[in-house]
N, C-alpha and C positions, 0 to 999 in steps of 0.2 A: 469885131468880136461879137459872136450872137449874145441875146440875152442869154441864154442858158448858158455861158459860159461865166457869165457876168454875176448870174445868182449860184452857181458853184459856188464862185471865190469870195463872193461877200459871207454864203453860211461856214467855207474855212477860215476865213477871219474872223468869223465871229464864234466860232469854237475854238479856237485858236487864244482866243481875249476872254473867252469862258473859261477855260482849261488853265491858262494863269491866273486868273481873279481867284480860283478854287485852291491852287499851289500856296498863292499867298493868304489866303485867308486861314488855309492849315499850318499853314508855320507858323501865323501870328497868334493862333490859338496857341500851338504847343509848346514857343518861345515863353508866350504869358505864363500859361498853366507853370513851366519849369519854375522860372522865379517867384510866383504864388508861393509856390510848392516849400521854394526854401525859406521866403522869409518866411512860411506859417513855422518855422522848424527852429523860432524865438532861439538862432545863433545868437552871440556878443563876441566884440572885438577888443582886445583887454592890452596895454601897452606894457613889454617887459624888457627886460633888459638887451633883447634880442629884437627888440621893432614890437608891432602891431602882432599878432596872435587871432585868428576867429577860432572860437570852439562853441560846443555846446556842454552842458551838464545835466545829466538826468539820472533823477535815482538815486538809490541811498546803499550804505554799507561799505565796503573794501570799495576804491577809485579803480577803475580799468583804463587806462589810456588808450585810445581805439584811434591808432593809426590807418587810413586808408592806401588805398592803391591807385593805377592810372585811372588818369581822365577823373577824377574822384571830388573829393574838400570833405566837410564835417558831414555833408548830409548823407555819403556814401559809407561813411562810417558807421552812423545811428545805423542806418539800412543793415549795413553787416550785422551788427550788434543785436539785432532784432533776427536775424533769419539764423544766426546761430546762438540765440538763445541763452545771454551771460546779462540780460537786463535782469537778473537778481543780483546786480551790484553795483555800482553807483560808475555809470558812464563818463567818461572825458571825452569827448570827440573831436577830434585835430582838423585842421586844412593845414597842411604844409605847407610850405612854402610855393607862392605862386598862384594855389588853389582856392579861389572863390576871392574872399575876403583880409587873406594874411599875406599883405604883398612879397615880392622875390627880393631882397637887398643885395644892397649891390657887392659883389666878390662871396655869394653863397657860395659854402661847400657842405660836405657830411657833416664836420666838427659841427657848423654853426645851426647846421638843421638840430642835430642833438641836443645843441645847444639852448637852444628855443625851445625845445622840448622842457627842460629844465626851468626855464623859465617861465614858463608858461605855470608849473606848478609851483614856485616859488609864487607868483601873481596872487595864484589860489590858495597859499598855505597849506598846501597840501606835501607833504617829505617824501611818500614811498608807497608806487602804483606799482601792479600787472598792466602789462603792457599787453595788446592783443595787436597785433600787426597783421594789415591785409595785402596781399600782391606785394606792389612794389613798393608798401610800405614798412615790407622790411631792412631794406634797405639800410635807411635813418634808426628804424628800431633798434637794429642791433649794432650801430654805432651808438647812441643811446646806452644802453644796456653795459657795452665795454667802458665808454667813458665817465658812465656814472652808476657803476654798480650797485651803489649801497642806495640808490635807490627806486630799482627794478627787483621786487618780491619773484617775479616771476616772467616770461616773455612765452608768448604763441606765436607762430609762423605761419599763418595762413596761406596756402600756395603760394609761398616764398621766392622771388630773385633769390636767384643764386650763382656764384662767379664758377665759371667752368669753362674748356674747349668749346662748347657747343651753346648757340642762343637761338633763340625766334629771330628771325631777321627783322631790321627795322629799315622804316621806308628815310630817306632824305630827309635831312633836320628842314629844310626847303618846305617840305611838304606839311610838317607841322603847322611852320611858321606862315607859308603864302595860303596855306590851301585848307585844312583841318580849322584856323583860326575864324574861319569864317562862320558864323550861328547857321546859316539858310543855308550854306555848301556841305554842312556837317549833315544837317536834317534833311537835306536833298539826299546824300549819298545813303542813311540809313533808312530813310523813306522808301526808297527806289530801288535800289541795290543791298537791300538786310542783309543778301546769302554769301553776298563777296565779302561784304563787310564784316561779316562773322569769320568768315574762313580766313580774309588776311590777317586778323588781329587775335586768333587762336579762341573763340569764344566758345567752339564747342572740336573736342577731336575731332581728326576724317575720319569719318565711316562711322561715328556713332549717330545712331536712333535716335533720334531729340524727339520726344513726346508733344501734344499741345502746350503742357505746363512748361514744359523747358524751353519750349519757342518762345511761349510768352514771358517768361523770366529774362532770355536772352534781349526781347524786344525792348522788357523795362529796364535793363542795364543800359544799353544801345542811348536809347530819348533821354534817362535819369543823367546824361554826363552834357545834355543841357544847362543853364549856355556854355560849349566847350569853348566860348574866347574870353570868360571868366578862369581858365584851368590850362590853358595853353603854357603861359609862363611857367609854371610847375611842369607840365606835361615833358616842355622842351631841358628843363634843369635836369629833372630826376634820369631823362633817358641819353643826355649827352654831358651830363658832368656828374650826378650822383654814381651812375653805373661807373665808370670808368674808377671813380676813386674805391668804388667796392671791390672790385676785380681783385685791388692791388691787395687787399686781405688774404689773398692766398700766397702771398710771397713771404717767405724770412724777414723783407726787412722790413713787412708794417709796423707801423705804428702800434696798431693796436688788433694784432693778430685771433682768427676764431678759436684758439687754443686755450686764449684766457678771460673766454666771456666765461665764467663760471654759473653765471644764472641759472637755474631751471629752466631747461626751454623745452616746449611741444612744437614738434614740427608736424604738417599735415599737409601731405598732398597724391595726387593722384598717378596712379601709374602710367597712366593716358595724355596724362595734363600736356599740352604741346607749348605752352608760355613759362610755367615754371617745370622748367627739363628735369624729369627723372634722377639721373644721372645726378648732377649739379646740387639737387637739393639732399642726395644720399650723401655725397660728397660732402657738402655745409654741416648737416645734423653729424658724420660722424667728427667733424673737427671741433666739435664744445662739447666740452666732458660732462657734461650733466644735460644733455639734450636727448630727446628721444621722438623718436620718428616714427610717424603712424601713415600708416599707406593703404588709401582704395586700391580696388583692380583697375577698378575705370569713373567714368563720370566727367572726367577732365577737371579744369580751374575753377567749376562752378560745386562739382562734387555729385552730380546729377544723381539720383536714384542712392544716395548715401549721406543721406540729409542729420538721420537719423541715428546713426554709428558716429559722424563726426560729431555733433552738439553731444554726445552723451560722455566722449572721450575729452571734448574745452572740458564740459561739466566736471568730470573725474579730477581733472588737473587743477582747475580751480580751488577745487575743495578740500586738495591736497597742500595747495601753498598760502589759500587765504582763508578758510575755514568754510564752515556754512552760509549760503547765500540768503540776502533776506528775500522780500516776497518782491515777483516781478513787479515789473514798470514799464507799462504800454509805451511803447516810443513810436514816435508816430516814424513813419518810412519812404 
């Protein structure tokens, strides 16, 4: 082999050993920064009669229970909470079961996710929240809500699950569990492949225009569910045994059918939304007699370009079932 072929292959090996050294030094940044990120976000882990509990509390006035959605815990909560604009009232911020710090126990169902909920404010001394539930933190909310009515003031749906014919398809519980649980395989694929990754998992419609801001919003959803093998446990619960027990809510013979959640509920979602179906969540909002349903054109699950119409609609609702809010409270996000 001539030299020249010889210093080819030593400068591709040694880009080669460059171009990884660079890979790992950015994940171990961004792996850092994630957990930075949460402990600076002074959670606690409170023991109730339902296990171990993380939440956070911020803020003063009426209690909000600020259930999250996938890939999620307490800190994707605060974030909701902060971008729609209900910190003029005293925040509860959940990890469900599985998510960050409130472990999965063992034989979880709906009942005992609700349950925990329950206890979590008994913990607190607290009797009787609004509830704000995000994605597929509806779920548990409104088993919540039927099973312990007297003491939910009021319930929001935020691009709500909802049980119908028609879902997002989901990949292989496999793929969860061997593949997605992995920190460096999660942040490789969102690193590398953002556009597939947005498109599988419904994070913006097809064919809609995403602005800079909406990229980059898109981008800090994506990194924020850092570390996802903190969130995997919940991830795989809520999407192969809470879903399934929800389903059954549309049947005569639930337990605790959507006919007699009697709460006040806001429902809100987008006509575009491709993760919480159209259809499904028309369906849900007309089955509780005191629910009312408010609808973008478009924007999808994030609300894109209708930021402003939906925070002033929470606000409305708010002010209708818990009175006037006191003065915001910067939450960090």
């Amino acid at each position: 082999m001539s030299n020249l072929w010889v210093y080819a292959l030593l400068i591709l090996a040694g880009l080669l050993v460059a171009g990884m050294v660079v890979v790992v030094v950015r994940y171990s940044q961004a792996i850092r920064a994630a957990r930075k990120h949460i402990d600076s976000l002074g959670s606690q882990v409170i023991e109730t009669a339902c296990g171990p509990v993380e939440y956070v509390r911020v803020g003063e006035g009426y209690p909000v229970l600020v259930v999250h959605g996938a890939f999620g815990g307490f800190d994707q909560g605060l974030w909701v909470a902060n971008s729609c604009d209900i910190t003029k009232y005293q925040v509860i911020s959940v990890s469900r079961f599985g998510f960050l710090r409130t472990p999965l126990p063992p034989g979880a169902d709906l009942n005992l996710q609700a349950d925990a909920f329950a206890s979590l404010l008994d913990a607190l001394g607290i009797q009787r929240v609004a509830v704000f539930a995000v994605s597929a933190g509806s779920t548990s909310s409104i088993r919540f809500a039927a099973r312990y009515p007297e003491r939910v003031s009021a319930l929001i749906l935020f691009g709500p699950d909802a049980p119908g014919e028609v879902y997002m398809s989901m990949p292989p519980r496999f793929f969860f569990d061997k593949v997605l649980r992995n920190d460096f395989i999660y942040w490789a694929l969102v690193s590398l492949f953002a556009k597939k990754v947005q498109a599988a998992i419904g994070l913006a419609p097809e064919g809609y225009a995403l602005t800079p801001e909406h990229e980059a919003l898109i981008r800090k959803i994506q990194f924020g569910s850092l570390p996802i093998s903190q969130r995997m446990d919940g991830e795989i619960f809520e999407s192969y045994t809470l879903m399934a027990e929800f389903n059954a809510l549309v049947l005569a013979t639930s337990p605790y059918p959507l006919n007699q959640v009697e709460t006040p509920v806001l429902v809100i979602n987008a006509a575009d939304d491709p993760i919480s179906i159209p259809e499904n969540v028309r369906a849900l909002a007309g089955k509780m007699p005191n629910a009312r349903l408010f609808v973008v054109p478009d924007g999808g699950h994030f609300f894109f370009g209708h930021t402003e119409e939906v925070n002033a609609e929470i606000a409305r609702f708010l002010r209708n079932y818990l009175g006037e809010p006191q003065k915001a409270t910067d939450l960090e996000s």
